[in-house]
Residue, then its C-alpha position, 0 to 999 in steps of 0.5 A: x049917251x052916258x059914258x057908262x053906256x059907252x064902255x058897255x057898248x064897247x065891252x060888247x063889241x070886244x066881246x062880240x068881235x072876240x067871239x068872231x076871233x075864235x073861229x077867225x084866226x086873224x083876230x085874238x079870239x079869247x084875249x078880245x073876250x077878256x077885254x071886254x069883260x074886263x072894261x064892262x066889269x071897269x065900267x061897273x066899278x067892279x061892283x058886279x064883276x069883282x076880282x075872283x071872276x075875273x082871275x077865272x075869266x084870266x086863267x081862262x084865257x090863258x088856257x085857251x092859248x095852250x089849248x090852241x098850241x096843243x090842238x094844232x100841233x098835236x094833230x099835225x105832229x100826229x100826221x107828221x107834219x113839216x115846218x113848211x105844212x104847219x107855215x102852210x096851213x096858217x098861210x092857207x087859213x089867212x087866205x081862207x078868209x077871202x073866201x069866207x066861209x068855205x075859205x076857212x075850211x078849206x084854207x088850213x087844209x089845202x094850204x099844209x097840203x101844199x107844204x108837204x108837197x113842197x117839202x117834197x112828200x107825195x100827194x098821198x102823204x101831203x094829204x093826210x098830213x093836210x087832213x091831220x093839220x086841219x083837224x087838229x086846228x078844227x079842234x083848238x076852235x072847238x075847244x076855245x068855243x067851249x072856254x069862250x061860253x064858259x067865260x060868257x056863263x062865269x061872267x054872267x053868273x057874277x053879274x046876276x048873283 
C-alpha cells in the first residue's frame, strides 16, 4: 500500500470517527471532519482541494463551535437551567455513552434532572428544566449533522469539479 492510500485511508477514518463525534460527545465531531479533509486534500497536493474550499471547510467548523454553545445553552437558559443542571447533563451525557444508544438520550436529560434537583428545585421544575437542556443539546446535533454534510457536499463538489 502507497503512502498516498494511507493518508487517504487515514483522512476517511478521521473523517468517519468525526461524523460518530457529532452525536458522541466525547469526541471533536466537526474539527475530526476538518482533519480529515484537510490531510486528504494534503495527500492530494492540494491539486483537488485548493485553499477557498478549505477556508469554507474552516469556517464551517468554526460555525459548528458556536452552534453547539448557542444550542445548548439556549434551551437550558430558556428552562432556566442551574450551573449544576448544565455540569449535570454533560456528566449524564458522558455516562449515556455506556449505555449506548439509549444512554445518549437519556444521559443529558436524566443527568440535568439530577442537577436542578440538587440545586434544590422541585421535581416538576428539575424535569422541565432536564426536557429544556436535553432539547437544546438534541438541537446542537441537529445542526452540526447538517454543517457536518454540508462539509462533506463542499468537499466533494471541489474534488470532482
Amino acid at each position: 500500500m502507497t503512502t498516498h492510500a494511507l493518508l487517504y485511508a487515514l483522512a476517511a477514518l478521521l473523517v468517519l470517527v468525526g461524523l460518530a463525534g457529532v452525536v458522541l460527545p466525547a469526541l471533536p465531531g466537526l474539527p475530526l471532519v476538518f482533519a480529515g479533509m484537510f490531510l486528504a486534500a494534503w495527500a492530494g497536493g492540494f491539486q483537488e482541494i485548493g485553499p477557498i474550499p478549505l477556508v469554507v471547510l474552516g469556517l464551517l467548523t468554526l460555525v459548528s463551535f458556536v452552534v453547539d454553545f448557542w444550542a445548548t445553552a439556549h434551551g437550558a437558559r430558556r428552562v432556566g437551567a442551574s450551573r449544576k443542571a448544565l455540569v449535570g447533563a454533560v456528566l449524564g451525557t458522558f455516562a449515556g455513552l455506556f449505555f449506548a444508544p439509549i444512554g445518549l438520550f437519556v444521559g443529558p436529560f436524566v443527568g440535568a434532572l439530577i442537577g436542578e434537583l440538587w440545586h434544590g428545585r422541585e421535581f416538576r421544575r428539575a424535569a422541565k428544566v432536564g426536557f429544556g437542556t436535553w432539547l437544546g443539546i438534541v438541537i446542537a446535533i441537529v445542526l452540526k449533522l447538517g454543517l457536518a454534510f454540508t462539509m462533506i457536499g463542499v468537499f466533494a463538489l471541489a474534488w470532482f469539479f
